[in-house]
C-alpha positions in Angstrom: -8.6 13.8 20.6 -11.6 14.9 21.9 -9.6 15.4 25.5 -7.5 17.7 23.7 -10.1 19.6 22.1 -12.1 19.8 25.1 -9.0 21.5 26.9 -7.9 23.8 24.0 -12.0 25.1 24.0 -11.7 26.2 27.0 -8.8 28.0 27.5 -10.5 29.6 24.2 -13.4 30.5 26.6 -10.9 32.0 29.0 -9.5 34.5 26.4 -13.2 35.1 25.4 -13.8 35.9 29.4 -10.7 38.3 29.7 -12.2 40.2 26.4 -16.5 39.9 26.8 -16.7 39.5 30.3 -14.7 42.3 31.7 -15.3 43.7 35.3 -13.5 46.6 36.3 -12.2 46.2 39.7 -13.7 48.3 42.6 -11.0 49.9 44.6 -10.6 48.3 48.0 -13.4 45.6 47.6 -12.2 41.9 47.9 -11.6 40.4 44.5 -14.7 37.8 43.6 -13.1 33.9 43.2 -14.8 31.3 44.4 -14.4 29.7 46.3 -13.9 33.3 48.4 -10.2 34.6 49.5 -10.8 34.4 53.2 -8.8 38.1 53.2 -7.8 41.3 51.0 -5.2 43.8 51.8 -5.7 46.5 48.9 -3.1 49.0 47.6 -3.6 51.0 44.8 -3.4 50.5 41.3 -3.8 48.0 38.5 -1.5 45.1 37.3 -2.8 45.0 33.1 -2.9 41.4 31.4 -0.8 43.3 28.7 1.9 44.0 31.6 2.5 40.4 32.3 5.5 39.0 30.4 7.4 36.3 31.9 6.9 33.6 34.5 9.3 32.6 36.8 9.8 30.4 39.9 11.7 29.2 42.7 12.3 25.7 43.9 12.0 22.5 41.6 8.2 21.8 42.4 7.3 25.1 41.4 8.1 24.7 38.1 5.0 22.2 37.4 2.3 25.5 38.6 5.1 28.2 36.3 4.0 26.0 33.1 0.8 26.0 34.0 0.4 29.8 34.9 2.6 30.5 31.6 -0.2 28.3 29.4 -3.2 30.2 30.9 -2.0 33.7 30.7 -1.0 32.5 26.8 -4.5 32.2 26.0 -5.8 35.1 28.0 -3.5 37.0 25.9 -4.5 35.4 23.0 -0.8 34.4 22.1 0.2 31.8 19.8 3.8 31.3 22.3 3.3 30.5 25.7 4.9 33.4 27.8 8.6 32.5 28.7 9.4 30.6 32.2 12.7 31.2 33.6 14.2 29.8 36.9 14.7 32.4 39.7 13.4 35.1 41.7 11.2 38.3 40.2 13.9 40.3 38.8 12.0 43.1 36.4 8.7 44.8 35.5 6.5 41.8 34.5 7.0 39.0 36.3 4.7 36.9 37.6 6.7 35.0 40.2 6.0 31.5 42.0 7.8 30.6 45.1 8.0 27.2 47.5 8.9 28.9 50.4 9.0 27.8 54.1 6.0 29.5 56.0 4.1 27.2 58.6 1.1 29.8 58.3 0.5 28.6 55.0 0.1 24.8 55.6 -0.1 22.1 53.0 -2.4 24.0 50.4 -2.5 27.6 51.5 -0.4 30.8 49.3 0.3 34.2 49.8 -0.3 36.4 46.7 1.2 40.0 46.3 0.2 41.8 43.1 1.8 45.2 42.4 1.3 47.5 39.4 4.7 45.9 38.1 4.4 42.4 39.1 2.9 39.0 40.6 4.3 37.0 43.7 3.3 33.9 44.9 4.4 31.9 47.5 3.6 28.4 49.1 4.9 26.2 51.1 4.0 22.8 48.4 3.4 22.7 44.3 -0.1 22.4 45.1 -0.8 25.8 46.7 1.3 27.1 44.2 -1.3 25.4 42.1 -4.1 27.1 43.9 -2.8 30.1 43.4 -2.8 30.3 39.6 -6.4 29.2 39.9 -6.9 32.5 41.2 -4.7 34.6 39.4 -6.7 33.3 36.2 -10.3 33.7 37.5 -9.1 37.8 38.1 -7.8 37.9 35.0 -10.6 36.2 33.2 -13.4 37.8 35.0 -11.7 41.7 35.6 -9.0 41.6 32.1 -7.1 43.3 34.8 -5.9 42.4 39.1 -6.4 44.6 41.6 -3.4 45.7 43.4 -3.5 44.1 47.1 -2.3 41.0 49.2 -4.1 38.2 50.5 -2.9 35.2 52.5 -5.7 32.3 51.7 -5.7 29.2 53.7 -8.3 26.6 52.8 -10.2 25.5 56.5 -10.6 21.7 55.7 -8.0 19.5 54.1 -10.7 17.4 51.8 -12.9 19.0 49.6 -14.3 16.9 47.0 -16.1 14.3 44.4 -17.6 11.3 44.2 -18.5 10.0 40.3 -20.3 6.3 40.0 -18.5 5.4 37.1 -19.5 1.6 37.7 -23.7 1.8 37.1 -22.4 4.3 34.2 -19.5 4.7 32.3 -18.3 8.0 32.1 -14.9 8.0 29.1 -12.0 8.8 30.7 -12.1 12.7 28.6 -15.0 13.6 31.1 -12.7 12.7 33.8 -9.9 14.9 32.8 -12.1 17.7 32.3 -13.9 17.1 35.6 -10.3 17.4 37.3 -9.8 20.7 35.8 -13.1 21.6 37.0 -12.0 21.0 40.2 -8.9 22.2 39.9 -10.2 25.4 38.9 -12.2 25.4 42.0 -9.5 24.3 45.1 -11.2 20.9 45.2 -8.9 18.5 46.2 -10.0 14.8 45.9 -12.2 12.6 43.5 -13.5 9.5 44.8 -13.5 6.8 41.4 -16.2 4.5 42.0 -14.8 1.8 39.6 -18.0 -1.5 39.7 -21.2 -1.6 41.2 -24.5 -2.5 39.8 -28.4 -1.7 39.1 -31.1 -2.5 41.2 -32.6 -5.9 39.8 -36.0 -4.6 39.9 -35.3 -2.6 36.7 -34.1 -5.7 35.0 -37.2 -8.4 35.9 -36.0 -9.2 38.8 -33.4 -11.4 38.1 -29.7 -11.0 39.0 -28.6 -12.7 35.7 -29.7 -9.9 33.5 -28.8 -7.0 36.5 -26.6 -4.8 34.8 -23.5 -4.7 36.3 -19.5 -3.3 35.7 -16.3 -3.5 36.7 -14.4 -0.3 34.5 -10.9 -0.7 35.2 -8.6 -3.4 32.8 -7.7 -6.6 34.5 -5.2 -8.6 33.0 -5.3 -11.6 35.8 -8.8 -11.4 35.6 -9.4 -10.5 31.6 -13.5 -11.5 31.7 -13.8 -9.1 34.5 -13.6 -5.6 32.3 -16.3 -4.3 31.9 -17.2 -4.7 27.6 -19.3 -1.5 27.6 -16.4 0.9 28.4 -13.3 0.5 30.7 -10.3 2.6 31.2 -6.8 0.5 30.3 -4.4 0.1 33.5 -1.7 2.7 31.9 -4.4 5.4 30.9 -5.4 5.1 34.7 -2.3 5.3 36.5 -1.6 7.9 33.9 -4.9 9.7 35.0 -4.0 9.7 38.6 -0.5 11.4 37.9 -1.6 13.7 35.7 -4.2 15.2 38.2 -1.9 15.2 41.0 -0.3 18.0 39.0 -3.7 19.5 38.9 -3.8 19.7 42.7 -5.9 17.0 42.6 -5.7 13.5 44.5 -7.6 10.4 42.8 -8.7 7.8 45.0 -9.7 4.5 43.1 -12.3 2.7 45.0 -13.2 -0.9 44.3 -16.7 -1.7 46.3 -17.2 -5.0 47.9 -18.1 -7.3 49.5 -21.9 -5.7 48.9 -22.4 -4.2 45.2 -20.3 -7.1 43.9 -22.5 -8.2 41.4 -19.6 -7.7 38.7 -17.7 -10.1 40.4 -20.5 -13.0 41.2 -21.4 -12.6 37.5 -18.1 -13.9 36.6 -17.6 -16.1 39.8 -21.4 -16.9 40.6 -20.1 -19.1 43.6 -18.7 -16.2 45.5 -22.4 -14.9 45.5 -24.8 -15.5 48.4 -28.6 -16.0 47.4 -29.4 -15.4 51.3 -28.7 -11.7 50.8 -28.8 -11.4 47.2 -26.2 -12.2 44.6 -25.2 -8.6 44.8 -23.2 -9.7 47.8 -19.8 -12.1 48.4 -20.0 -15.2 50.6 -17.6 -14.2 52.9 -17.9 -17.4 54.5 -16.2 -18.9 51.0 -12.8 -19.2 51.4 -11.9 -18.3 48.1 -13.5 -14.9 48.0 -10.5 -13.2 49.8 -8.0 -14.9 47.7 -9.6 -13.7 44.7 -9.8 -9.7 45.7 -6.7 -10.0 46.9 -5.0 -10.6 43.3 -7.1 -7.8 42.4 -5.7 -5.6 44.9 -2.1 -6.9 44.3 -2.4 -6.4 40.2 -3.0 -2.8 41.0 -1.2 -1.6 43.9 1.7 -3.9 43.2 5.6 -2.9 41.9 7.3 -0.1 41.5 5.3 1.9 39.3 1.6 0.7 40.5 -1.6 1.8 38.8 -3.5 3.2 41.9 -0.8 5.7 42.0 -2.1 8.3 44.3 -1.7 8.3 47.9 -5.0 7.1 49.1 -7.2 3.7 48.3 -10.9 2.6 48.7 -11.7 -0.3 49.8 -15.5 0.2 49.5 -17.7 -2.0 52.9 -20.8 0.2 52.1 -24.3 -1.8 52.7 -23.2 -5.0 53.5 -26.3 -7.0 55.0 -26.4 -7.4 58.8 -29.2 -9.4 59.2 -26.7 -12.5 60.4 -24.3 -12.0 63.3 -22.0 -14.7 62.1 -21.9 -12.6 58.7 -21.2 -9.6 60.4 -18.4 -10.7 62.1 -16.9 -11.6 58.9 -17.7 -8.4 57.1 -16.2 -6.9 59.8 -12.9 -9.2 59.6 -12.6 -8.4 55.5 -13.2 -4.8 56.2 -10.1 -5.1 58.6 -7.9 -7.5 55.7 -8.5 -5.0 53.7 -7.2 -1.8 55.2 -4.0 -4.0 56.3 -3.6 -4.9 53.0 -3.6 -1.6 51.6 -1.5 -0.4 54.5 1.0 -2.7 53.4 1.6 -0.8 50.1 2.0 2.5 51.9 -1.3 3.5 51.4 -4.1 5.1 53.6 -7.1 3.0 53.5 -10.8 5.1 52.8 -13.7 3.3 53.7 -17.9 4.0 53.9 -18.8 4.0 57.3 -20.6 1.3 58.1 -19.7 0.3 61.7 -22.6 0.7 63.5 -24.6 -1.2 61.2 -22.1 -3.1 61.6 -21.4 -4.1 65.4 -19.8 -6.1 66.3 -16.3 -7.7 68.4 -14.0 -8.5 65.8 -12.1 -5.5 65.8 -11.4 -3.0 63.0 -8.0 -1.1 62.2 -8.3 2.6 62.9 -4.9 4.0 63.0 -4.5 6.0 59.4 -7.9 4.8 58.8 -10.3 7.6 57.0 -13.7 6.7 57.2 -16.8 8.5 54.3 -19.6 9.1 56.8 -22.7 9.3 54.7 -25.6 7.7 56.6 -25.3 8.1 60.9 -27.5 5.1 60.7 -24.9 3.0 58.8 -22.3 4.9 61.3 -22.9 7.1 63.8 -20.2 10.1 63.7 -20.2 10.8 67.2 -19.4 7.3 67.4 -16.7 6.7 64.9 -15.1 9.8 66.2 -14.6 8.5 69.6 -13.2 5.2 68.3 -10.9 7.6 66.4 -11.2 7.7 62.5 -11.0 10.4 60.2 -14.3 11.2 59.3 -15.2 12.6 55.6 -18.8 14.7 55.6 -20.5 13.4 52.4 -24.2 13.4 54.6 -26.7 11.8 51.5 -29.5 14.0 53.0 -27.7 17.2 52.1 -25.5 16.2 49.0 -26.3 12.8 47.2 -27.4 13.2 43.5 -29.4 10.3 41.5 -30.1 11.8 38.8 -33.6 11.9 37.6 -34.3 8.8 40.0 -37.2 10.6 41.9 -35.4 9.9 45.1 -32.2 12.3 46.9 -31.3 15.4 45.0 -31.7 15.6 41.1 -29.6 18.8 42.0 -28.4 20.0 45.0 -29.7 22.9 47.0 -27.1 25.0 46.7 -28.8 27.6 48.8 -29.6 25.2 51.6 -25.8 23.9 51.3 -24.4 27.9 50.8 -26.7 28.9 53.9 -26.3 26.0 56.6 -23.6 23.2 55.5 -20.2 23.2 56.3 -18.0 19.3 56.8 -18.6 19.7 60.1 -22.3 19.2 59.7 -22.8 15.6 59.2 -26.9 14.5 57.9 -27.4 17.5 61.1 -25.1 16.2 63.4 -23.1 19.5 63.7 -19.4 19.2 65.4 -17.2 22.2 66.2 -15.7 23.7 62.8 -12.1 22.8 62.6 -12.9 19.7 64.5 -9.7 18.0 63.6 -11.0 14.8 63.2 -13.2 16.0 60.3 -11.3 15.9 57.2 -13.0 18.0 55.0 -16.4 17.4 52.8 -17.4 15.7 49.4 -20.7 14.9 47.3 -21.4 12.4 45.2 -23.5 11.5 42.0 -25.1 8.1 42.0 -26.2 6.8 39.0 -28.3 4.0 40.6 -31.0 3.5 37.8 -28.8 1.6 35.2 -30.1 2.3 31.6 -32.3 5.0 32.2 -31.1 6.9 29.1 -29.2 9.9 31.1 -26.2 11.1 29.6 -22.6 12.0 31.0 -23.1 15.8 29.8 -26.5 15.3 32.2 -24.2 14.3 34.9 -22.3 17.3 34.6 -25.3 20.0 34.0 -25.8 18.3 37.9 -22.6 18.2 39.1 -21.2 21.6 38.5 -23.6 24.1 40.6 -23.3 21.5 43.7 -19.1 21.5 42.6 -19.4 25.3 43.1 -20.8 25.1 46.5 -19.4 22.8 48.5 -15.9 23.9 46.8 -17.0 27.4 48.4 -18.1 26.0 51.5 -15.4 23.3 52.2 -12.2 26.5 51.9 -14.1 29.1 53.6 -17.2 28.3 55.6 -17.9 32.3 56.4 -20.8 33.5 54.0 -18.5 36.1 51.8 -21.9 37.3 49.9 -25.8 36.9 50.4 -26.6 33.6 48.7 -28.3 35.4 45.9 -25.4 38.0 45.1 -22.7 34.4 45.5 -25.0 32.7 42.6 -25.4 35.7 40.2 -21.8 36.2 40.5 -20.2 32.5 40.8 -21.9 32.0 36.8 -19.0 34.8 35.7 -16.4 33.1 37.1 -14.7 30.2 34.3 -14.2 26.6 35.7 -13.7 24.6 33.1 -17.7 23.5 33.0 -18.6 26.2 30.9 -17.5 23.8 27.7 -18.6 20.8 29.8 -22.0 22.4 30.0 -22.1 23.6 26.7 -22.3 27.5 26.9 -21.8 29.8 24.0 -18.8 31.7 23.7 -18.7 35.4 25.4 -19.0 37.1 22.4 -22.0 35.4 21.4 -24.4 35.4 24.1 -27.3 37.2 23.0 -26.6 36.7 19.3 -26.9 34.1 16.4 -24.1 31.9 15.1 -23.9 30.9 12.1 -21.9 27.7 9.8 -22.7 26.6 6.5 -21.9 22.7 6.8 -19.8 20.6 4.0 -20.5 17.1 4.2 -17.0 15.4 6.2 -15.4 18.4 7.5 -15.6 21.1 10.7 -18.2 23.5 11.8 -16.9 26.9 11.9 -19.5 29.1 12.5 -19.4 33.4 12.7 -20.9 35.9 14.2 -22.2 39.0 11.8 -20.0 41.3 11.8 -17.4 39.3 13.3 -14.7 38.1 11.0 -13.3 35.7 13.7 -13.8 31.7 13.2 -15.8 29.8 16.4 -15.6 26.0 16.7 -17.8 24.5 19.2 -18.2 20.8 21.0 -21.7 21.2 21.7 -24.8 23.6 22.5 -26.2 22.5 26.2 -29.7 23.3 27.3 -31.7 26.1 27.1 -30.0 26.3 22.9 -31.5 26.3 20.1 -30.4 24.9 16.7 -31.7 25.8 13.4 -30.9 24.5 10.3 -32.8 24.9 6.9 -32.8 21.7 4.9 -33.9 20.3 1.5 -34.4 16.8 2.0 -32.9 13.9 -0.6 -33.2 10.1 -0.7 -30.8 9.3 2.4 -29.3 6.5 3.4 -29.8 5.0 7.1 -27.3 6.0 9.2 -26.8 9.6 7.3 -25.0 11.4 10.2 -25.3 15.0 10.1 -23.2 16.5 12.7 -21.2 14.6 15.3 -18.2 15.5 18.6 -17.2 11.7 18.7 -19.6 11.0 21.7 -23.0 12.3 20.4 -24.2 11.8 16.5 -27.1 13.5 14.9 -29.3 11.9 11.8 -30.6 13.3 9.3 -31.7 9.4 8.8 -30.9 7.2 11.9 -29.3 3.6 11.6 -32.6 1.9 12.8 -35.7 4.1 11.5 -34.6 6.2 9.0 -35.8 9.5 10.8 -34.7 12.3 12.1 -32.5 11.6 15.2 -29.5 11.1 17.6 -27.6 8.7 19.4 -25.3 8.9 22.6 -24.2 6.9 25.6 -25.6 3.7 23.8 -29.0 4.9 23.1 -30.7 6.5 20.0 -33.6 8.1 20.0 -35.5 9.1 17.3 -38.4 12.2 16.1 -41.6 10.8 14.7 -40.1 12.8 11.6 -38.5 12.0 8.3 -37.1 14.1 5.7 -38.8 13.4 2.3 -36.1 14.0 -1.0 -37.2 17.8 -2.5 -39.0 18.8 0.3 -37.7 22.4 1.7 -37.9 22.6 5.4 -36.9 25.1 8.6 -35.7 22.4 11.1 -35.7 23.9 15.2 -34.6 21.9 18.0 -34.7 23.6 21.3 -32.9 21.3 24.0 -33.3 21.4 27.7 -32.4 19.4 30.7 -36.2 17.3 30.2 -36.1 17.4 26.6 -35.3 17.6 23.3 -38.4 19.3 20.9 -38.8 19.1 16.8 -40.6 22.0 15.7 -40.9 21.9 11.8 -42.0 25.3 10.0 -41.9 27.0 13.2 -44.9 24.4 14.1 -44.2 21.4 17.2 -43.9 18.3 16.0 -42.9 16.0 19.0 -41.1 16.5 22.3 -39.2 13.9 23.4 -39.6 14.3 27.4 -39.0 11.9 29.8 -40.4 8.1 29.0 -42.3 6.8 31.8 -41.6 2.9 32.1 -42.6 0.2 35.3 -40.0 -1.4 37.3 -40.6 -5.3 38.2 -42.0 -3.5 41.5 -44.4 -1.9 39.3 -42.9 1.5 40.4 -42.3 4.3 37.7 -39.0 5.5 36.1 -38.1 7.4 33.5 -36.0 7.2 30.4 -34.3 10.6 29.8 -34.2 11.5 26.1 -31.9 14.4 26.4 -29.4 16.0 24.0 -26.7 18.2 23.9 -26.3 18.5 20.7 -23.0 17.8 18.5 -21.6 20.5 16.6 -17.6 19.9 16.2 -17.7 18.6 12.6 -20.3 16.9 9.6 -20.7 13.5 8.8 -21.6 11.9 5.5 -25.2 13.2 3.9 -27.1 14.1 1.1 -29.4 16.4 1.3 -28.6 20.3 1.3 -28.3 21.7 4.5 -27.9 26.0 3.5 -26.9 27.2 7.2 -26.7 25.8 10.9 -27.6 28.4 13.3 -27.2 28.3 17.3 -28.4 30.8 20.0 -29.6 30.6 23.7 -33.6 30.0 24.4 -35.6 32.7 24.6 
């Protein structure tokens, strides 16, 4: 449910867009989308959201993008009926026409848009630019209410453009991933990398490999013990995943990671685990390791109808130790198994390029073969071009995230990347653009330091600003805008992550919302002066909630307010105070309501903290918590909420009103 909700909120935000964030277009300028149109042919007039009535298309793979198209305009328009989708050619005054047409000029992913004062046509040569080409009709709309009359022919310049997500140090619910898709979707990006196991560093967990967390998230039903017991996704909801954002535009690649970061494995099969270069890492010299991945492999890329659906697999080989040349050799030989293997199901094989840490003789597959180049230490690009892989810029100096680790990017440098990154620079190691080697480019979020309290909505507050940029960089690498102008104007534009992030509606930015909470039933909260019903998830950072509250003998576990993935206490389960729980931890204010006591209760959340001020006095911030790895390094626990505001929970004391604005 809370997919569906997620979706249906923010095609709300898109109508709210088209109404409160109207731009009037400037006649002859180039339409703002980002990532940027790379040109703009104007002609005069306007094409109104009012003058759009029906969708149509031509050719059986358009009709995926028409429904689409027809079920974004519907809630621009505020409809309760999606607008009518007929097969065939613009015929009348209204149409919004899709085409699959046969023009070499437009490649795999490129479209021509036309947009007269009567009507829409797009053309592509595939269902995904057709795809791409609603994403742009629906930022105009959203952003300007109205399209500017013009043509443009928009070709993206590199084939990748992507996403990485660690989903195996942390689990992030398969409703984040759907929404991350039409994140990206929204934004031309192309491919997300699913990192499915991998685990912590032991020196967070007393140095000892037994209690290092570790996960394997996908549903194994040859290996059952495998599955991860702190969240997985089911084989069907996967394969059904990987479909589903194919019709986003959107290519899934599923990576399983060994024979380093295998500690999910050598938990379950502790003699495939080598105490030479830590447990962390198969024994390739035991002949049953191979044997054993290769059922994995088999249980999902298997049959007719096989779970790693999409057209691309990983077969991870990142950071295996080199210290041995024996060892090498035979990380080098699975490396090679592996692509084969995946070969053999008609797939093309993704790897982390590790070859020059890597030398050695025993050769490598190449053919087909495309290869993430992230360190030039671990592999040299100029080298792995000239033995001839597909090379994939995802440079960690420029655009790995840890969040809150102390080490990489918390967030990216979108100005640095906006200014001076394109694919074809990789960690400085700058190739010719258009080098066709070079793929395209992708950044990735690692969430190396298991258990360290951050949340999947933290993730996101991360991973949308660096989505914009290398989104914008990876289509069109010419600087359409001064860096400062591109990030006033790119926070206009709707992408999905404005309900991911937890922004207010249009309408109230700048103003107070207000609900009056019934114990077990939704929040609907109004503006003054507005007759009109809002329903939110959640409020992100830099919000504030208020609430006036007159306490009574509660129960532990009296849950306030809740979205299914974050709960806020009145009374927590544990302590009895004021507090919240999400992603498996609770935290909790050195607060508790007392019965007939009449208090204002604020809580202003940011991307540090969370802060209880009582009576408009502080009473405690909950910042980051500094703890000692086994190293006797520092880390931090984040204590973070975005707080939950779809419906109430079970509770006795009175609650009068529950108000939400932005921080001053």
């Amino acid at each position: 449910m809370r997919k569906l909700f997620l979706s249906l909120a923010f095609l709300a935000t898109l109508a709210g867009h088209a109404q409160s964030n109207v731009q009037s277009p400037t006649p002859g300028s180039t339409p703002f989308v980002v990532p940027s149109l790379h040109n703009w042919t104007p002609v005069s007039g306007t094409l109104s959201l009012s003058g759009m009535k029906r969708v149509t298309y031509v050719g059986a793979e358009a009709e995926n993008a028409a429904r689409l198209l027809s079920t974004q305009l519907q809630q621009l328009k505020e409809q309760k009926k999606s607008l009518p989708i007929t097969r065939g050619a613009w015929s009348k005054a209204g149409d919004v026409s899709l085409l699959i047409v046969q023009r070499q000029d437009l490649g795999e992913e490129g479209y021509e848009l036309n947009i007269t004062p009567v009507g829409v046509k797009a053309c592509a040569q595939t269902a995904q630019g057709l795809v791409w080409a609603v994403q742009t009709l629906t930022q105009l709309l959203a952003t300007q209410g109205e399209l500017p009359c013009g043509t443009t022919t928009d070709v993206p310049e590199y084939k990748l453009r992507g996403f990485m997500i660690d989903c195996g140090r942390k689990h992030i619910p398969m409703s984040y991933l759907y929404e991350t898709v039409r994140c990206m979707s929204a934004l031309k990006m192309n491919c997300l990398q699913v990192h499915l196991n991998d685990n912590g560093f032991k020196k967070y967990f007393h140095n000892n490999w037994d209690e290092t967390y570790a996960a394997f998230r996908l549903e194994s039903e040859v290996f059952p013990e495998l599955t991860a017991r702190d969240g997985y996704y089911t084989k069907a909801e996967f394969r059904d995943f990987i479909k589903w954002a194919a019709t986003m535009g959107v290519d899934v690649i599923p990576e399983i990671d060994a024979p380093a970061h295998a500690l999910a494995f050598t938990h379950m099969r502790p003699e495939y685990g080598t105490e030479e270069f830590g447990v962390d890492h198969f024994d390739l010299f035991n002949p049953g390791v191979i044997p054993f991945l290769d059922s994995l492999y088999t249980e999902y890329l298997d049959g007719p109808d096989p779970i790693f659906a999409g057209p691309r697999v990983h077969i991870g080989t990142d950071e295996y130790s080199n210290k041995r040349k024996d060892a090498t050799e035979k990380f080098r030989e699975f490396t090679n198994h592996y692509i084969r293997l995946v070969k053999k199901y008609k797939k093309q094989p993704v790897i982390w390029g590790s070859l020059t840490h890597a030398k050695g003789t025993t050769p490598v597959d190449v053919e087909g073969v495309l290869m993430d180049c992230w360190s030039n230490g671990y592999a040299d690009p100029d080298s792995m071009k000239q033995l001839g892989y597909q090379l994939v810029s995802i440079p960690d100096g420029w655009v790995y995230i840890v969040p809150a680790a102390g080490y990489y990017y918390d967030y990216l440098n979108t100005d640095l990347l906006y200014n001076h990154w394109t694919p074809a620079n990789i960690n400085g190691k700058q190739f010719k653009e258009h080098d066709p080697q070079i793929e395209g480019g992708m950044f990735a979020v690692w969430n190396d330091v298991c258990s360290n309290g951050i949340s999947c909505f933290d993730i996101f507050h991360r991973v949308r600003p660096g989505m914009q940029a290398i989104a914008e960089k990876a289509w069109n690498t010419q600087k359409a805008l001064p860096y400062a102008e591109w990030a006033k104007r790119v926070t206009t534009v709707p992408d999905y992550g404005n309900i991911l992030v937890g922004e207010l509606p249009q309408a109230a930015k700048g103003r107070v919302l207000t609900a009056v909470p019934k114990p077990n039933a939704p929040l609907v909260f109004n503006l003054e002066g507005d007759k009109k019903p809002y329903c939110l998830d959640l409020l992100g950072y830099d919000k504030v909630v208020e609430m006036l509250v007159t306490g009574d003998k509660e129960e532990r576990g009296a849950l306030l307010t809740t979205n299914g993935d974050t709960d806020f206490y009145l009374s927590d389960p544990v302590t009895g105070r004021i507090g919240y729980s999400r992603d498996g931890y609770l935290f909790s204010f050195d607060y508790a309501l007392r019965p007939g006591e009449k208090h204002l209760l604020r809580f202003e959340m940011t991307n540090k903290a969370t802060t209880l001020y009582v009576d408009g006095k502080l009473r405690q911030s909950l910042g980051p918590d500094e703890r000692l790895a086994a190293d006797k390094q520092p880390y931090n626990i984040i204590r973070t909420l975005s707080f939950p505001l779809q419906r109430t929970g079970t509770y006795r004391s009175k609650v009068e009103y529950i108000k939400v604005m932005e921080k001053k």
